[in-house]
C-alpha positions as CSV (number, residue, x, y, z in Angstrom):
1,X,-64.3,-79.2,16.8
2,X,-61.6,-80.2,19.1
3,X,-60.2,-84.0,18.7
4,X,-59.5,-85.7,21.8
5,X,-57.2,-88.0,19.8
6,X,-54.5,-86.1,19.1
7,X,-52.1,-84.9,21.8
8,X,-50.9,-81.6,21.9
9,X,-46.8,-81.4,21.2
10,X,-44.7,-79.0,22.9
11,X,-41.8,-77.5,21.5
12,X,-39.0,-76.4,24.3
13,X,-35.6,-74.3,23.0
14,X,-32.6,-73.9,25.1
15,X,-31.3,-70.4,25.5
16,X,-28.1,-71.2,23.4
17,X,-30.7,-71.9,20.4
18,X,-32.6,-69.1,20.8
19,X,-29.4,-66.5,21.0
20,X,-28.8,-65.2,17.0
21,X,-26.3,-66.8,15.1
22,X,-23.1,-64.9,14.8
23,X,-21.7,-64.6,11.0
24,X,-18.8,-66.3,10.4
25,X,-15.9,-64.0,8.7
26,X,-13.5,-64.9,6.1
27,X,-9.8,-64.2,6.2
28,X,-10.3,-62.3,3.2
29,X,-12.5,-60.2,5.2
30,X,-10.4,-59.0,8.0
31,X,-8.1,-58.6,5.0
32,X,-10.5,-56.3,3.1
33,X,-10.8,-54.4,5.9
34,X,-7.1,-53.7,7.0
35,X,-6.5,-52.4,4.3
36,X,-9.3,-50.1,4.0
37,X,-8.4,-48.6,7.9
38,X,-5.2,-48.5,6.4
39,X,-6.0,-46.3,3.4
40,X,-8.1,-43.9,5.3
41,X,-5.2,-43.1,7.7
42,X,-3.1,-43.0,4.6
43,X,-5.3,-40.3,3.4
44,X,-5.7,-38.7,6.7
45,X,-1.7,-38.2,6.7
46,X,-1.5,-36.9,3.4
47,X,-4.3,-34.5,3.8
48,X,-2.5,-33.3,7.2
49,X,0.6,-32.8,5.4
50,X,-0.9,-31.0,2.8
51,X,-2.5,-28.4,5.1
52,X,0.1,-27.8,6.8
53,X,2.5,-27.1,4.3
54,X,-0.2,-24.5,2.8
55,X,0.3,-22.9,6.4
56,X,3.5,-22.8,5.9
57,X,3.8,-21.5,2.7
58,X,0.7,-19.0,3.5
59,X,2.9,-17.5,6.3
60,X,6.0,-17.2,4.2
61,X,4.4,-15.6,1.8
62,X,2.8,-12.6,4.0
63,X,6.1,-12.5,6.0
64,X,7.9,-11.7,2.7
65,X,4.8,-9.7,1.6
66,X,5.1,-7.2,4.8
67,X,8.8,-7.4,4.5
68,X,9.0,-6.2,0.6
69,X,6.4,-4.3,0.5
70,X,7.2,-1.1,-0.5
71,X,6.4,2.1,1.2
72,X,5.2,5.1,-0.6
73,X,8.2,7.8,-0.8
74,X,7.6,10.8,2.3
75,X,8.0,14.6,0.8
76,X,8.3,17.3,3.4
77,X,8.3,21.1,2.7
78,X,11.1,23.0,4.5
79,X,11.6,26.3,2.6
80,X,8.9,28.4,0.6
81,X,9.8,31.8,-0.3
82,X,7.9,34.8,-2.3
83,X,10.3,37.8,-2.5
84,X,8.7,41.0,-3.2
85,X,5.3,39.8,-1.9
86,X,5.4,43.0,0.1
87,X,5.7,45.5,-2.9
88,X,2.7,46.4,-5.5
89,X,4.9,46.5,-8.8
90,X,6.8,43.0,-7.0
91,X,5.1,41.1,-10.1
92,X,7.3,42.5,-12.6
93,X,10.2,40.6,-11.0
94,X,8.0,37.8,-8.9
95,X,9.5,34.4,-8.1
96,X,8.7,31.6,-6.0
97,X,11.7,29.7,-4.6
98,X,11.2,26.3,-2.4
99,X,13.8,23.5,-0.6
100,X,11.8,20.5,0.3
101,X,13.3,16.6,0.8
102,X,12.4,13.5,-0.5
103,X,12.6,10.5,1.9
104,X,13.1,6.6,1.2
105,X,12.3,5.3,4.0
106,X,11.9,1.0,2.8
107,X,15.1,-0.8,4.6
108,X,15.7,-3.1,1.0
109,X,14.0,-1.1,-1.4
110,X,15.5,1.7,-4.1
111,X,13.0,3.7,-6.1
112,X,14.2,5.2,-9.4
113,X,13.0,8.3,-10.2
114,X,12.5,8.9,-14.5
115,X,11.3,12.2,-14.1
116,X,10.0,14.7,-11.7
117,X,8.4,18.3,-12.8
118,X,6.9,20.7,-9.8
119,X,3.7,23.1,-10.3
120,X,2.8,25.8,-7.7
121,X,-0.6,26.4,-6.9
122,X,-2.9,29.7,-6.2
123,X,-6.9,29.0,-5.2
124,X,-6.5,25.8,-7.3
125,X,-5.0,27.9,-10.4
126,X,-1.6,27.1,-11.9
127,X,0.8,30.1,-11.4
128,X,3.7,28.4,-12.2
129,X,5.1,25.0,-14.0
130,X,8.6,23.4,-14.0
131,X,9.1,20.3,-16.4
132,X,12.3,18.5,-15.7
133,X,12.7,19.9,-12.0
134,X,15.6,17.0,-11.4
135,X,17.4,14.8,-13.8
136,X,16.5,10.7,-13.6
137,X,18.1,9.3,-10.9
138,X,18.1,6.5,-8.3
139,X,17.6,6.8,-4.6
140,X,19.1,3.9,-2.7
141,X,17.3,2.7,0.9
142,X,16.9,4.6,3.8
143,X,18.0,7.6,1.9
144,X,16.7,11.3,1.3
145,X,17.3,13.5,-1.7
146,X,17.1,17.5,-1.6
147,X,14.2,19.1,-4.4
148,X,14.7,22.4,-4.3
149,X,14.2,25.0,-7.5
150,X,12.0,28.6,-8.5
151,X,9.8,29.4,-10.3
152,X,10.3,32.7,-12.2
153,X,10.3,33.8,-15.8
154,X,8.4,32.0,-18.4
155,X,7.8,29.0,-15.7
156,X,5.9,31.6,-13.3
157,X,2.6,33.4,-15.0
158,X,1.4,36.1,-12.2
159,X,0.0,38.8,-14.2
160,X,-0.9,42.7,-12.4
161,X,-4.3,40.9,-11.3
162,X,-3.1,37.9,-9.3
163,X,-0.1,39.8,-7.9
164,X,-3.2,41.9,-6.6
165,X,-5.0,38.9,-5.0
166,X,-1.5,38.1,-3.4
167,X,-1.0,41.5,-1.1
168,X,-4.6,41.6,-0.7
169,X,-4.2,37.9,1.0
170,X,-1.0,39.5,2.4
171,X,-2.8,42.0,4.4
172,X,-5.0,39.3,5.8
173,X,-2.4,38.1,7.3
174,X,-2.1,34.5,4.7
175,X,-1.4,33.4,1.9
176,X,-1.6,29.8,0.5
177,X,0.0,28.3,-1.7
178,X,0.1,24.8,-3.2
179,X,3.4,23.0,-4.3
180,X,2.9,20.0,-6.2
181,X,5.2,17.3,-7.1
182,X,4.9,14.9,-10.1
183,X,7.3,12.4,-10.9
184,X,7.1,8.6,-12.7
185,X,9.1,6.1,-10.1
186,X,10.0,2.4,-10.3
187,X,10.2,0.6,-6.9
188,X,13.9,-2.1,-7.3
189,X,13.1,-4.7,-5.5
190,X,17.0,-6.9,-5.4
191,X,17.1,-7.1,-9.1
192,X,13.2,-6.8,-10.3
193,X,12.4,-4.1,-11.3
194,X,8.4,-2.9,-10.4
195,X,6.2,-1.3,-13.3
196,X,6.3,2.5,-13.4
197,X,4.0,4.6,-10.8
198,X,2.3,8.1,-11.7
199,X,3.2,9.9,-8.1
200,X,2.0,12.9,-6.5
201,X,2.6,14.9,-3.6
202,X,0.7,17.7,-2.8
203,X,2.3,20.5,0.3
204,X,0.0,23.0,1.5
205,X,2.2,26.2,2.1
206,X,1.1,28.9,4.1
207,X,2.9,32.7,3.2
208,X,3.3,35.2,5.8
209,X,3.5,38.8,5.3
210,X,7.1,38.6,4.8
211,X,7.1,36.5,1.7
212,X,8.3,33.8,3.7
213,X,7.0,30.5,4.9
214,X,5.0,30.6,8.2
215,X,6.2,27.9,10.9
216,X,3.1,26.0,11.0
217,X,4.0,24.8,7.8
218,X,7.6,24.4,8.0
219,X,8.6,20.6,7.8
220,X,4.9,19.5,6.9
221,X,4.7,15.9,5.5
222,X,3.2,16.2,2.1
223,X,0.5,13.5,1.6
224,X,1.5,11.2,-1.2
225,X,-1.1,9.2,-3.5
226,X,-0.5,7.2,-7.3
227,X,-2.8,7.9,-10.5
């Protein structure tokens, strides 16, 4: 029940009382938070600096890496001889000569070579074997050493039957041979010295009916792999 009595009372605010009140800040504050704007560029700098120097040290490393790395040696085949090839009875005196070069082509690099034998080839069947082709020596860079030798005697083993299978490849027009070269090399790198690789290098050698190498093989890069 409404009294009559009692007279309503109106409240007014000014617009400055109803604005929020703003918080008041300590010095300690403003302190607090210098320094924490300060650390975080702090840490910003440091991290900068820190990648970058990674770059830096990432692209020295892969310029040095392309620079040193060393390149496999390069064999080429230039002279691959069969005298007699021509003659049914040539077994009984058969030889295999060759001249081929072996290329060092890294600008800073030496290779030393501990040992190097050859072995010669027919349809995937040894007919011949040299241990001990060249003494160990060391081939400077940008340098090319001459591997030349024959195999004859007790390193050649071409019996009445193979000889056969030679002339009748001979009258064909072909025959192919393969010379392969196997030698242990360390890469000299300034004065380190690199572990010791198991090299191959394998020439295809095609014979004409002369005994003599055909030109489509003279000069032919031997491809070159490590085992």
């Amino acid at each position: 029940m409404y009294n009559s009595d009692r007279l309503p009372i109106q409240y007014s605010t000014t617009p400055e009382q109803q604005r929020p009140m703003r918080r008041q800040h300590t010095a300690r504050y403003y302190a607090h938070r210098v320094r924490e704007s300060l650390t975080t560029r702090v840490s910003k700098l440091i991290c900068t600096i820190f990648l970058s120097l990674l770059l830096i040290l990432g692209m020295i490393t892969f310029i040095l890496w392309l620079s040193l790395r060393p390149h496999r040696p390069r064999f080429h085949i230039h002279a691959f001889s069969v005298p007699g090839l021509g003659q049914e009875t040539g077994f009984a005196n058969a030889g295999i000569m060759f001249n081929a070069t072996a290329r060092n082509a890294n600008h800073n690099i030496g290779i030393y070579y501990d040992s190097m034998d050859a072995t010669v080839y027919y349809r995937d069947q040894r007919v011949g074997s040299i241990t001990g082709l060249l003494d160990p020596f060391y081939q400077g860079p940008k340098n090319t050493t001459i591997v030349m030798g024959s195999f004859q005697g007790a390193t050649l083993t071409v019996n009445n039957q193979r000889w056969m299978e030679f002339t009748n490849d001979r009258k064909k027009g072909t025959v192919v041979f393969r010379l392969e070269f196997t030698a242990t090399i360390r890469f000299r790198i300034h004065a380190w010295d690199s572990r010791r690789h198991r090299m191959h290098a394998n020439c295809d050698v095609d014979v004409g009916q002369d005994g003599l190498i055909l030109p489509i093989s003279k000069d032919r890069r031997c491809p070159v792999y490590f085992t």
